[in-house]
N, C-alpha and C positions, 0 to 999 in steps of 0.2 A: 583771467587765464582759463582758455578752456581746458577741462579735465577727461583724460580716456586712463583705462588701464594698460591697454598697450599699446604702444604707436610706431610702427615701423616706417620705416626709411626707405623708400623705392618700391615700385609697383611692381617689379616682375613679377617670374614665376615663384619664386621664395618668400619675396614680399606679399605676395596677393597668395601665395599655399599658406603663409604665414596669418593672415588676418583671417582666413577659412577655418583655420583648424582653433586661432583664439577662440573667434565667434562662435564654435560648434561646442567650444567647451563652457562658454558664461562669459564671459569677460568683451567689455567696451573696447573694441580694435580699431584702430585709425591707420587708414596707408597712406601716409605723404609722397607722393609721386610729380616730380619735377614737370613731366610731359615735352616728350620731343613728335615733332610730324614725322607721318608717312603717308607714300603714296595710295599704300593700301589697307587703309586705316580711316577710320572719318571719326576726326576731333585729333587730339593728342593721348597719345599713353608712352607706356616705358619705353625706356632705351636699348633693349634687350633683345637683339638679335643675333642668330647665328644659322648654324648653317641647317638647323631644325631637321633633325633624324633620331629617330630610337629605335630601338635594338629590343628583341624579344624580352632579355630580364631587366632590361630598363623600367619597361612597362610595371614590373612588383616593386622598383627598388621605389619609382613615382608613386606607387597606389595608384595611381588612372589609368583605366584601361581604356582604349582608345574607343570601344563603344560608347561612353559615358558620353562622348564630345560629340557637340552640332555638326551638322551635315558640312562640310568645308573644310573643319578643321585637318584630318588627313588627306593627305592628297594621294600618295600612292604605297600600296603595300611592297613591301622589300622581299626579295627570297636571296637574296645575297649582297655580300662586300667584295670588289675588285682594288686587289693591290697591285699596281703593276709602277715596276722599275723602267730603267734605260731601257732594257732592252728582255724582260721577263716581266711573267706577271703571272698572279694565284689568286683563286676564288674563294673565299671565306663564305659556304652554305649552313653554314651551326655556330652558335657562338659557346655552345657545350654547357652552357648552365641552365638550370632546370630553369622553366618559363610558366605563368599561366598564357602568356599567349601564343597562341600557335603557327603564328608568323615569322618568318624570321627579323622582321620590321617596318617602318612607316615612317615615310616622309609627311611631314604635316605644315600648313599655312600657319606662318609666325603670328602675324598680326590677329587673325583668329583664333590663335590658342591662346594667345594672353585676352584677348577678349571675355572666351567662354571659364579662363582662370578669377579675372573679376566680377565673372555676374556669378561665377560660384560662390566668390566671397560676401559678395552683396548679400546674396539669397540668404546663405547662413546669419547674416547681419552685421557683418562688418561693414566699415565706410571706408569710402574711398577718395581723395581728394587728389584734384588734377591742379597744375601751376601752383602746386607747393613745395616750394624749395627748400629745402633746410639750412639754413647759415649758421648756426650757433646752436652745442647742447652743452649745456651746463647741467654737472651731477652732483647730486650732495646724497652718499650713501644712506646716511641718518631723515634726509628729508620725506616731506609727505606732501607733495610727487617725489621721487628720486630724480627723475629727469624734466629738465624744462629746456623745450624746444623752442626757436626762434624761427621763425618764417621769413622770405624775403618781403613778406609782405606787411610785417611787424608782427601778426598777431602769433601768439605764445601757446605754447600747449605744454601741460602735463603731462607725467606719466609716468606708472610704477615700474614698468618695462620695458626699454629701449631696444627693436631687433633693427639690427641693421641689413637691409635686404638691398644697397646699391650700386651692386654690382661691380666686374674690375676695376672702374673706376675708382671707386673706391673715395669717393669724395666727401663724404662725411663719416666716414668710416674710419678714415687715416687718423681725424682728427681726434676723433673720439676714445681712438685708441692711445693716443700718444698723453694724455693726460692719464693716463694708466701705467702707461709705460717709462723707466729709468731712460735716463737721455741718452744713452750706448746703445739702447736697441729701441730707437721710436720707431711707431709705424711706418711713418715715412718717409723712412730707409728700405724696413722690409718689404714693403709692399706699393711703393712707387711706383704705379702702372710704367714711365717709361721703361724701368728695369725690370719689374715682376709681369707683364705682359708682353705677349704675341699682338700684329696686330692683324686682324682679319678682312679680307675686303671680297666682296662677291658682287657677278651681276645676274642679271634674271636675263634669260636668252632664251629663245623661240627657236628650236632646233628642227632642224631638216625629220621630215618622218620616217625617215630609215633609219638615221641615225640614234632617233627618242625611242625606236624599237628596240634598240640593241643596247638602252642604258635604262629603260623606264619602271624596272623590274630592280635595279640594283643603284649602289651610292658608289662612287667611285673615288678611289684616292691615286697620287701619283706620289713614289717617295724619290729621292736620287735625283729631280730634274732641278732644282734652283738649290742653290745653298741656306745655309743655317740650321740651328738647330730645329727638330720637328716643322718644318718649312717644308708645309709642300699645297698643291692644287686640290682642287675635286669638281667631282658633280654631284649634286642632288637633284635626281626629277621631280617638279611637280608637275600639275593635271595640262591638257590642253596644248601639248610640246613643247614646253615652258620648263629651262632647268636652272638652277642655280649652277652657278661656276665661279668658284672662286677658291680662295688660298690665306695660307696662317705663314707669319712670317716672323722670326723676332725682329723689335723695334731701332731703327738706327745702324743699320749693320752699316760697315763699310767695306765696299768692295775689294779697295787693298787687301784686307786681310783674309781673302779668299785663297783658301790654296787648290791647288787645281784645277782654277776657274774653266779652263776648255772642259772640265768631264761635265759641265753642267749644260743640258740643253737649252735652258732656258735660256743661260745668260749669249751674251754676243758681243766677239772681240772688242766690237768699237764702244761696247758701253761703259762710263764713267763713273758709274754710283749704279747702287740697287736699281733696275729696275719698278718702277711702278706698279704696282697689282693691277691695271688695266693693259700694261704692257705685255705680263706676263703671262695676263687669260689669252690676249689675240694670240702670241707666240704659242700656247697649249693647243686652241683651236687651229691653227694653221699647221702645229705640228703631227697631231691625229688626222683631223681632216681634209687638210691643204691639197691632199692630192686630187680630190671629187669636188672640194667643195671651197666657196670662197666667203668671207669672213660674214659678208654683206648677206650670206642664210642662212647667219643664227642673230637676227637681229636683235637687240635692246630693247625687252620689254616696259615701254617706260610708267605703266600703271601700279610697280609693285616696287617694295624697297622705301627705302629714308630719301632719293634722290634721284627721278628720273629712271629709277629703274635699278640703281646701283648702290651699297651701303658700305661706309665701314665702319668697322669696331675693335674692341678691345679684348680681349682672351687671355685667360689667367695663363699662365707658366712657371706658377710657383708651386711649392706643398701648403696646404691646407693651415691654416692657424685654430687652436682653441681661442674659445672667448671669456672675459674677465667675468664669467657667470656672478660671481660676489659682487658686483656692481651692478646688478640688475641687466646685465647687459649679454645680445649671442649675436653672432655675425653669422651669416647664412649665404648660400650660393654663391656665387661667382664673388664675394667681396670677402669672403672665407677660403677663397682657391680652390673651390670644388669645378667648377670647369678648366677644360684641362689645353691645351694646346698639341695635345696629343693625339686624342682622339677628335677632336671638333667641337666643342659646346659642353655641355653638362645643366641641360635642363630639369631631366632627371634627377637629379642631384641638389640641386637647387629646390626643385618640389620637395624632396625630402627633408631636408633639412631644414627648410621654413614651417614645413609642415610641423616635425618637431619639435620646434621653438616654441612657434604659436600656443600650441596644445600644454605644454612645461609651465608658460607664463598665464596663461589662464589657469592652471594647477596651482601656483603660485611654486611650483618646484624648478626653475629655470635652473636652478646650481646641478640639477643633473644634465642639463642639457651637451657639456662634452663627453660624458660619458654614453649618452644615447645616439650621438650620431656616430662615434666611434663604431657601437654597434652594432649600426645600423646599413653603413655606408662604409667603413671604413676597408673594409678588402676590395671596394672599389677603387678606392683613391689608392692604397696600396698598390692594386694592378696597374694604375694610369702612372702613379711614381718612378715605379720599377723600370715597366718598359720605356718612358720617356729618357731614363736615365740609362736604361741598357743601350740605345741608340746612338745615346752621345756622340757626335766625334766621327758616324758613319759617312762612306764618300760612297759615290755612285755606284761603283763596281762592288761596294758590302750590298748596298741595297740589292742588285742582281743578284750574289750568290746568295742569298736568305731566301729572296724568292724562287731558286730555282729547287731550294728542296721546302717551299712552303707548301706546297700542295699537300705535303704527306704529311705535314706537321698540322697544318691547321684541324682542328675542331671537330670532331662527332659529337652527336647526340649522348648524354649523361657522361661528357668527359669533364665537366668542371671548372675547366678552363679552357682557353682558347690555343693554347699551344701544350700539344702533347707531340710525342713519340712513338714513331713504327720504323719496323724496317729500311723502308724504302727511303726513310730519311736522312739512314747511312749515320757515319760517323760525324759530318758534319751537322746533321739536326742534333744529335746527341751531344754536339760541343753547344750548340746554338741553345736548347734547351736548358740546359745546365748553367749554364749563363746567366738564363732568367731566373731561375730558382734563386740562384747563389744572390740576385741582386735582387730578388724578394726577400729574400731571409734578411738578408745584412738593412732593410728596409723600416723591418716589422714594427723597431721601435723610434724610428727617428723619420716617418714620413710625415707628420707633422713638425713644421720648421717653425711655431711659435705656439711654446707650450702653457699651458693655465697658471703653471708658479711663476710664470713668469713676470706677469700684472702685481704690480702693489697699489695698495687697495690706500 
């Protein structure tokens, strides 16, 4: 059986920030990474896509600063967020918290930042294994490994510290959990991508050049157009008039249970079931641009993506879980619910928190590890909690009136956060405001939905 000190579970960004920061500390890191294809990719790596944008204080919460990365990996710098409803829409230019970087943000090429993420780990000395699958981990707290890994391929690995970095999926993650866990609350229950995930679909599009003038500087979101919770479209530009366009949806809705179905533009009388996320980009594009412009000139880039140009995935929608640290064991990034289906991805977040791990388990101190990312992240996840859950329940016509006094509400420079108060916001931003506070507070101590007493060991 071969022997590592730490060996994590999926190659993302959490997994591969996770073997960078062991290896930086001393410790024999191995990253087991299944490997799926991409178009824009040569060989296989992680499964780990999204809609790839960060935001000024992202950039501190990750530690990388975007100069760090090879020439490719950004593609375009951001000076704003577009929120637009039915029938209004507001520009978010500051996100109000202190930054070291001086942008508002940056889109960046997926496949090339998980790249430049594993030849960091490499370089520090971690290993990296592609077509390794994980079928089976067996724990014995008292053992020496504590963890033995099974391969699909048979062969076995040790290891004194098991981070699990794979993502919403969450596929060996669920398991590993659940022999931790009393049978009333297994993992998977809690964390069963079909219920605890959104699911995400986008396509890469070649946009008219008038049209990439007028978005190429900013990320775009649409809220109020399709139903469900935090369900909605966007755009992300990258280089060369090439944008992403796609949208977060919860899993399995059913139409019937829509109310109001005419306030939503998207949908259309004669349709029987959800819409499809290919249905819903042409209906977005036809709906913005339809009047100039016909579908066939924003063609389908089909060099970029998991397929022809097009991907889908999986996106947390839950609150964050601690992990059963006394078992040698931290779940990190997106298989922890630190991405959110709120805001779009949480790479950020994932970097952080593998980062974290890594560093603890090569200390040999992992039992601080909930405590650290609490502190480290957690008014993060607090904010993406909050407002996902202040939104609840919203129908088209909430979504316009928020935006019709978001302009005054959204964000200056050294405000803190991203929704404050002025005059101009009237009495309605001050209910709206108040809102949020009230469901941050009532938040503070129960934004984690699976807490560390909760493992028996």
């Amino acid at each position: 059986m071969e022997r590592v000190d730490v060996a994590i579970v999926g190659g993302g960004p959490a997994g591969t920030s996770a073997a960078h920061a062991a290896a930086e500390h001393g410790a024999d890191a191995l990253v087991l990474e299944k490997g799926v294809p991409r178009e824009d990719r040569e060989g296989l790596g992680p499964d780990s896509t999204d809609a790839a944008g960060i935001l000024d204080y992202w950039v501190d919460i990750m530690g990388i600063h975007p100069d760090e990365m090879p020439d490719g990996v950004v593609q375009n710098v951001l000076d704003r967020a577009e929120f637009r409803g039915p029938n209004t829409a507001c520009n978010l230019r500051s996100t109000g918290i202190e930054s070291s970087y001086d942008e508002f943000g940056y889109t960046f090429h997926r496949a090339r930042f998980d790249d430049f993420l594993r030849s960091r780990a490499e370089d520090a000395g971690a290993h990296y294994r592609v077509e390794a699958s994980v079928i089976e981990v067996d724990a014995d707290r008292d053992g020496h490994p504590r963890h033995r890994l099974v391969l699909a391929s048979g062969e076995e690995i040790g290891a004194d510290h098991l981070l699990l970095c794979d993502g919403p999926q969450r596929t060996v993650t669920m398991n590993v959990l659940d022999e931790l866990l009393p049978a009333h609350r297994a993992a998977s229950q809690v964390l069963s991508p079909p219920t605890a995930n959104h699911i995400a679909y986008q396509e890469y599009r070649k946009f008219p050049e008038e049209i990439y003038e007028q978005v190429q500087d900013a990320i775009v979101f649409w809220w109020g157009l399709m139903p469900g919770h935090t369900a909605y479209p966007w755009i992300f530009p990258n280089q060369d008039r090439v944008c992403r366009v796609g949208l977060t949806m919860p899993i399995g809705m059913d139409i019937d249970a829509v109310e109001d179905r005419d306030s939503y533009q998207l949908l259309r009388p004669e349709d029987d079931r959800i819409p499809q996320g290919a249905t819903y980009i042409e209906r977005l594009l036809e709906r913005e641009y339809g009047d100039e412009y016909d579908l066939s000139d924003f063609p389908i880039v089909e060099d970029a993506g998991k397929s022809r140009g097009t991907e889908t995935y999986p996106i947390s929608s839950t609150r964050p879980i601690d992990s059963p640290v006394d078992a040698g064991v931290a779940v990190c990034g997106g298989a922890m619910g630190t991405t959110s289906a709120f805001h779009e991805g949480g790479d950020h977040l994932a970097v952080r928190t593998g980062a974290i791990a890594g560093r603890l388990a090569a200390q040999g101190r992992l039992s601080h590890y909930n405590h650290e990312w609490h502190e480290a992240v957690g008014e993060e996840l607090l904010r993406n909690v909050s407002l996902s859950e202040l939104v609840r329940g919203w129908k088209p016509e909430k979504w316009d009136s928020v935006f019709q006094v978001g302009e005054a509400m959204l964000a200056e420079e050294g405000a803190n956060e991203m929704l404050s108060w002025s005059p101009r916001a009237g009495l309605r931003g001050a209910k709206l405001l108040g809102e949020y506070k009230l469901t941050k507070f009532r938040n503070r101590n129960r934004y984690v939905q699976l807490t560390a007493d909760e493992y028996s060991y």
